[in-house]
C-alpha positions in Angstrom: 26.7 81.9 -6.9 29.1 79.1 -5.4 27.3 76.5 -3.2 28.8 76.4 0.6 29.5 72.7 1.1 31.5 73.4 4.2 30.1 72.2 7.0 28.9 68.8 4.8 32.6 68.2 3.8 33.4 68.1 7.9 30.9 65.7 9.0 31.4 63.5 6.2 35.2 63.3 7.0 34.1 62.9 11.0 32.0 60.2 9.7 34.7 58.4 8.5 36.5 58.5 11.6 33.8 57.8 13.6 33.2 54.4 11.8 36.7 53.9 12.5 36.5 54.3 16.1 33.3 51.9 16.0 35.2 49.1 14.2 37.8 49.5 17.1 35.6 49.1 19.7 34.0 46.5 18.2 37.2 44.5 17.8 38.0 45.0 21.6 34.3 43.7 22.5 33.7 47.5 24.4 30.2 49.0 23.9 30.3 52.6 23.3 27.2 55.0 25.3 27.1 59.1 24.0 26.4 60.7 27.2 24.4 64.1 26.6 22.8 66.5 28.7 22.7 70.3 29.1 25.0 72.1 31.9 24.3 70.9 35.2 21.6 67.9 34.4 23.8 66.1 36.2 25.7 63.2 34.1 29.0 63.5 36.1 27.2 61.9 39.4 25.0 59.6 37.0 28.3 58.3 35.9 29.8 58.0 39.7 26.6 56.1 41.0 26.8 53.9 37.5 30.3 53.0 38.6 30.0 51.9 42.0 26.9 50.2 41.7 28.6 48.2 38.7 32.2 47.7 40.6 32.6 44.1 40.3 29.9 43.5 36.9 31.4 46.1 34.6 34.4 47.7 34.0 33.6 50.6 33.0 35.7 53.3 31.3 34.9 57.1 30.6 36.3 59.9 27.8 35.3 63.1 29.5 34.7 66.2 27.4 35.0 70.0 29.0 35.5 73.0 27.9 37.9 73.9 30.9 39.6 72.0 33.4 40.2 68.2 34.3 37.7 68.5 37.9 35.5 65.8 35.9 38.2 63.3 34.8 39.5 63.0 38.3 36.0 62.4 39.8 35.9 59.8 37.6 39.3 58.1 38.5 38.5 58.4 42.1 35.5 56.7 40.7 37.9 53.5 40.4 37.0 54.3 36.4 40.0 54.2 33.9 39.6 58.0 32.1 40.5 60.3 29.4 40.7 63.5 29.9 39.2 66.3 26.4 38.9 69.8 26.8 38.1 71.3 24.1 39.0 75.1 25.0 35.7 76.7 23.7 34.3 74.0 21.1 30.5 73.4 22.0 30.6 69.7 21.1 33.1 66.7 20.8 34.0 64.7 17.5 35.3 61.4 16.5 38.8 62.3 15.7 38.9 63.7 19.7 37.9 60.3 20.7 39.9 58.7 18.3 42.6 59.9 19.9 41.6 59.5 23.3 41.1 55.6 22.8 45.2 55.6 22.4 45.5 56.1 26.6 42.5 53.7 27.4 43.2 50.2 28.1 40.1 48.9 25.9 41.4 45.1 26.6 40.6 45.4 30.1 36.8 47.5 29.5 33.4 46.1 28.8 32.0 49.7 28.7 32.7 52.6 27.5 30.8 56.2 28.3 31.9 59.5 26.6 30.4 62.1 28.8 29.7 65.2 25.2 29.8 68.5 26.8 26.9 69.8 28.1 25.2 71.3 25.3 21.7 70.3 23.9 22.2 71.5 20.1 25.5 70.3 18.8 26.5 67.2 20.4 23.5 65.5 18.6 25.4 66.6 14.7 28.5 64.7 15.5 28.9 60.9 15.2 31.6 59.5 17.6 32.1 56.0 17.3 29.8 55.2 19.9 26.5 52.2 20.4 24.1 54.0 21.6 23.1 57.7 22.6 21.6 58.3 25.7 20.2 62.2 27.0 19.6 63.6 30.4 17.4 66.0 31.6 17.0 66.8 35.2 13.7 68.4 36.9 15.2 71.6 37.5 16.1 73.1 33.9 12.4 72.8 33.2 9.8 70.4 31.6 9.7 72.1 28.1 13.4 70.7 26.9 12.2 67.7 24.4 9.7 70.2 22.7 12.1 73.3 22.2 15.4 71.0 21.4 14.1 68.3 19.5 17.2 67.2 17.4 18.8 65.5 20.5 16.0 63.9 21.5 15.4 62.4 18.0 19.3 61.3 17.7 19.2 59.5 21.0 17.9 56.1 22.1 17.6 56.3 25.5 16.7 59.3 28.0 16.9 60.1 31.7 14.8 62.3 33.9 17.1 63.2 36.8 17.1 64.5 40.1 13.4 63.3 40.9 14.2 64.1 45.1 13.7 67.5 43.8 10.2 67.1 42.4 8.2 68.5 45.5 9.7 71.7 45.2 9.8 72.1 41.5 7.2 73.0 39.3 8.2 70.3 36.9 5.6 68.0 35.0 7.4 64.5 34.6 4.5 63.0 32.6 4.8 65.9 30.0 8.8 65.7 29.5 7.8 62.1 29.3 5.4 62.8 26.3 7.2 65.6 25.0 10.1 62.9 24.1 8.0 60.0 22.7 6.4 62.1 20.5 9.7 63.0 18.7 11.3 59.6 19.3 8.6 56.9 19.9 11.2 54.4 20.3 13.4 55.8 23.6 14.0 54.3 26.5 13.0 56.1 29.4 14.5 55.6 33.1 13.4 58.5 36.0 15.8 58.3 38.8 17.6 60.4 41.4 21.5 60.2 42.0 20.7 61.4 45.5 18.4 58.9 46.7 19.3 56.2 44.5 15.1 55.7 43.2 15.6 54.3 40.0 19.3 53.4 39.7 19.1 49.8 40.4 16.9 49.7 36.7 19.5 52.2 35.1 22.3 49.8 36.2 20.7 46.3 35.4 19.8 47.6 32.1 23.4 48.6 31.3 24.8 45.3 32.5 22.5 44.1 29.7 23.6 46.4 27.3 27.2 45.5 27.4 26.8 42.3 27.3 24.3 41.4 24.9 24.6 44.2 21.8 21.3 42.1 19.9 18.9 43.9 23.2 19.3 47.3 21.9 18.5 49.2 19.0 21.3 50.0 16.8 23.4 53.1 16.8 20.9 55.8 15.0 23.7 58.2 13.6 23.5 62.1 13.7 20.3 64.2 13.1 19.6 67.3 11.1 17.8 70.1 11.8 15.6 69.2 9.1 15.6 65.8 10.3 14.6 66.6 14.1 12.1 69.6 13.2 9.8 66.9 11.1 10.3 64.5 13.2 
């Protein structure tokens, strides 16, 4: 019986592309963040508070992936961001060529750095190399405290994670410690920041530690590449 090499022949050519939209960035001095989350975890308003609280340090720029509609992309220029508008009109994930091609209507000469806000899905995005630095995965205290255990893969592809929405944590039944260890335990080496885009607890750190990132690409780990399901299940 034929093997089914499908699916590898796609992420090997998005591969490819991806690198390609690395070297670009690279050439324009931009550092590239994967922004990853589930529906509703809230990266749209992590990315609002990021921009104004960096007006001024960074300029910041943002590829915005939906399914449906442009509602994000225009928060985002009211944001004072430059932005890129992807839907994707039922895909559960972006990939490189989508940014690729997205990078044509950015201004990268006048960006230090650049967020691609994946749709909100916590299975595929983590399969699909874009280009980008770094990968970074929120989680918010009302989807639940079990997420790291029962999707692993993402949490394994990503460097750094969020814990959102902590204003919320007296009337949740949410254990932050146990997301906390849930996470480590399948990715010892992320980067955890717990903060509220309500109350602003915690964004100063987010913010100062971005700063850094654009600016000085030896302080974080390097860009860790896709994940199996293999991969993330042993991990």
């Amino acid at each position: 019986m034929p093997k089914v090499t499908i699916a590898r022949h796609i992420l090997a050519a998005n591969e490819e592309v991806a690198a390609e939209v690395r070297q670009r960035l690279a050439a324009a001095g931009v550092r590239c963040i994967n922004l990853m989350s589930g529906p509703g975890a809230g990266k749209t308003t992590l990315l609002e508070r990021s921009i104004a609280r960096l007006r001024g340090r960074l300029a910041i720029g943002v590829i915005e992936g939906d399914i449906e509609t442009s509602l994000d992309a225009e928060r985002m220029e009211a944001a004072g961001s430059q932005v890129v508008q992807i839907n994707t009109r039922g895909a559960c994930h972006l990939e490189a060529h989508m940014v690729r091609d997205a990078l044509e209507a950015l201004d990268l000469q006048r960006l230090d750095l650049l967020f691609i806000e994946n749709i909100g899905n916590l299975v595929c995005p983590a399969a699909w190399d874009l280009g980008e630095d770094l990968r970074a995965v929120v989680v918010c205290t009302t989807e639940g405290d079990e997420k790291p255990a029962k999707y692993p893969q993402i949490f394994a592809a990503a460097q750094v994670l969020l814990i959102n929405k902590l204003d919320l944590l007296p009337y949740v039944d949410y254990d932050l410690e146990r997301v906390r260890a849930q996470a480590l335990a399948v990715n010892p080496g992320l980067q955890v920041f717990a903060l509220s885009c309500r109350s602003g607890e915690g964004l100063d750190a987010w913010c100062d530690w971005l700063q850094t990132f654009a600016v000085r690409p030896s302080a974080v780990p390097a860009q860790a590449g896709p994940v199996s399901q293999e991969e993330g299940a042993a991990s």
